[in-house]
C-alpha positions in Angstrom: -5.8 224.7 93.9 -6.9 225.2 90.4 -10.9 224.5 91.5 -10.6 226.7 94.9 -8.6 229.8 93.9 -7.8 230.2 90.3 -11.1 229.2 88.3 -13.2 231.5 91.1 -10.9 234.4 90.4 -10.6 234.1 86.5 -14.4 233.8 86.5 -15.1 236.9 88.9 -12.7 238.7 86.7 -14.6 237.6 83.3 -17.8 238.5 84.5 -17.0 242.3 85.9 -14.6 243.3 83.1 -16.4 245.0 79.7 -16.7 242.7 77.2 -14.1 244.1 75.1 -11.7 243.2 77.2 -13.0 239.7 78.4 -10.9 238.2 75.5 -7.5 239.5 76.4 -8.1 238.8 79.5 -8.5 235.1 79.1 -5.4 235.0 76.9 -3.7 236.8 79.8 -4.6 234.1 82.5 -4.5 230.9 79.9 -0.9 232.1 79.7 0.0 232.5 83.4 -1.9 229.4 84.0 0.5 227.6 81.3 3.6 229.4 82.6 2.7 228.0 86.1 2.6 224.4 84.7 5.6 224.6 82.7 8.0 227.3 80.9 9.4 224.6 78.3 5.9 223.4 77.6 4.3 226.9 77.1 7.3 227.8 75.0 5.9 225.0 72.6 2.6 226.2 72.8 3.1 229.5 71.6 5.7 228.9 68.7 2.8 226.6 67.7 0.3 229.0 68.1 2.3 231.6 65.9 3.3 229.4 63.2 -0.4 228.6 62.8 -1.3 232.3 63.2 0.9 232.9 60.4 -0.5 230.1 58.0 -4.0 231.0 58.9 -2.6 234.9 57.0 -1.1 232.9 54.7 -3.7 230.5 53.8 -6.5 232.5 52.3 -5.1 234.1 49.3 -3.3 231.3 47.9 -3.7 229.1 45.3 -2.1 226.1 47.1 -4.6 225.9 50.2 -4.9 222.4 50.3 -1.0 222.4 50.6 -0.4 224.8 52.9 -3.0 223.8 55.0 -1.5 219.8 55.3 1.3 221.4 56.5 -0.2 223.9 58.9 -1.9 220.7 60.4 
């Protein structure tokens, strides 16, 4: 199902959208395409996704990169 209906439509839709909005548009179908596979699983995905979003703020300005970033990891 994936090969025959969802990667021809996410591509069709990639390709005629503006590229400024190619990007959100990915993150829009990654995360129905997760959701479809598994709530609990895509639950994981994005707290992971945050805290390292977070860290990745963090991480720049301080003087303990190294630290931060063995625990980011």
């Amino acid at each position: 199902m994936f090969i025959f209906l969802f990667l021809p439509l996410v591509l069709t839709g990639f390709f005629l959208l503006n590229p400024i909005y190619r990007m959100g548009f990915l993150i829009i179908v990654s995360i129905i395409f997760y959701v479809q596979w598994s709530v609990e699983h895509f639950i994981l995905l994005l707290t992971s996704i945050t805290i390292n979003y977070l860290f990745s703020l963090i991480l720049p300005g301080s003087r303990y990169k190294g630290v931060l970033l063995a625990i980011a990891i």
